[in-house]
C-alpha positions in Angstrom: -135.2 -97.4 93.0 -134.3 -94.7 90.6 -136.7 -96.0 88.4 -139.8 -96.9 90.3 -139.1 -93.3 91.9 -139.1 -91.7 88.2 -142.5 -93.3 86.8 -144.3 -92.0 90.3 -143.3 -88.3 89.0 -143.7 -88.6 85.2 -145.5 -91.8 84.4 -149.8 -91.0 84.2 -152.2 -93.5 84.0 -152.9 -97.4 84.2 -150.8 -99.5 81.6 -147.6 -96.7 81.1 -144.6 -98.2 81.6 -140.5 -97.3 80.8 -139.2 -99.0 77.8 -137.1 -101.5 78.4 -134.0 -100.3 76.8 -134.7 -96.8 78.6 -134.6 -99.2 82.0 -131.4 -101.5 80.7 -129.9 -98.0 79.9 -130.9 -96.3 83.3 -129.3 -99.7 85.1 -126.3 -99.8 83.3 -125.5 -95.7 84.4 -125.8 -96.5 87.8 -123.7 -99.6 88.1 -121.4 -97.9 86.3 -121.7 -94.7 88.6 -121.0 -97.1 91.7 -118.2 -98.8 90.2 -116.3 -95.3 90.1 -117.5 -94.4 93.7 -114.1 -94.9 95.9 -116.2 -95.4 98.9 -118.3 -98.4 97.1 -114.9 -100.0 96.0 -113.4 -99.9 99.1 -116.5 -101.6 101.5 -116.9 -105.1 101.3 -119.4 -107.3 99.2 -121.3 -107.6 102.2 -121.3 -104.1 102.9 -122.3 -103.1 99.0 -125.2 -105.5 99.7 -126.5 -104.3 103.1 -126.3 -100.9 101.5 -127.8 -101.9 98.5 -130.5 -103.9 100.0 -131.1 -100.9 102.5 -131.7 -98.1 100.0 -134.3 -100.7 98.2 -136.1 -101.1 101.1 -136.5 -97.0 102.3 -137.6 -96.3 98.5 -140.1 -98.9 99.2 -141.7 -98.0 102.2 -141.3 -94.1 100.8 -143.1 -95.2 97.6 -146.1 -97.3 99.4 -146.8 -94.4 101.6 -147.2 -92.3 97.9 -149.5 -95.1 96.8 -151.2 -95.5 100.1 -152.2 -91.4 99.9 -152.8 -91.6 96.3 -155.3 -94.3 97.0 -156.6 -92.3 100.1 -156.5 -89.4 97.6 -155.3 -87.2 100.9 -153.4 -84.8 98.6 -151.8 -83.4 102.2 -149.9 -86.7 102.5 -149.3 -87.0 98.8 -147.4 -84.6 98.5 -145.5 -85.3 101.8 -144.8 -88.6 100.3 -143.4 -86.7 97.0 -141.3 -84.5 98.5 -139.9 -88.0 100.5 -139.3 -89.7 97.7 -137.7 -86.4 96.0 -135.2 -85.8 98.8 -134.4 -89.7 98.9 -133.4 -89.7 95.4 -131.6 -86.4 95.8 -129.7 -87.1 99.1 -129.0 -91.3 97.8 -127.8 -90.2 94.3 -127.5 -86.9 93.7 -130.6 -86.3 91.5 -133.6 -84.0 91.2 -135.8 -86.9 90.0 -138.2 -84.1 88.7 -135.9 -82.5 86.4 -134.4 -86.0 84.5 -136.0 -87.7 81.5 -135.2 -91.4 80.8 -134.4 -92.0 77.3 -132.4 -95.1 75.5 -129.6 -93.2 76.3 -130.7 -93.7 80.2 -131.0 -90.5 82.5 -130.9 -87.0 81.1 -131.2 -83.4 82.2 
């Protein structure tokens, strides 16, 4: 989710896409963000999942309401889907998505 959330803020135009590494980098942070969480280590594998599976889905529906405006071009709902998306991020992981860059060394500031 961090990523998909990223290229709607930084990523212009048809064809743009993060590198690959820059993803693999991005992935490996997070996983290894999680696996220090105490809260994450103490709730089950079907817990991690539900939790995992539940964040994927709000990103989703947050980042198909973006697409849906963008498509509308209602700027209005745009950037209500933005600011969404923004405080998702923020309030899931602790990020302002608008203020990282994703490099082969994965998220930086």
């Amino acid at each position: 989710m961090i990523l998909l959330s990223y290229a709607v803020f930084h990523i212009e135009g048809e064809g743009q896409a993060i590198p690959k590494p820059a993803s693999a980098a991005v992935r490996r942070q997070v996983r290894a963000v999680l696996a220090r969480d105490a809260r994450v280590r103490r709730s089950s594998d079907t817990r991690q999942q539900t939790a995992a599976e539940m964040l994927e889905f709000r990103g989703f529906l947050l980042v198909s309401a973006f697409n849906e405006a963008r498509t509308a071009g209602d700027q209005p709902r745009i950037d209500l889907a933005l600011a969404g998306i923004r405080a998702f991020i923020r309030d899931s992981f602790g990020l302002d998505i608008t203020r990282v860059k994703v490099t082969r060394r994965g998220l930086v500031s």
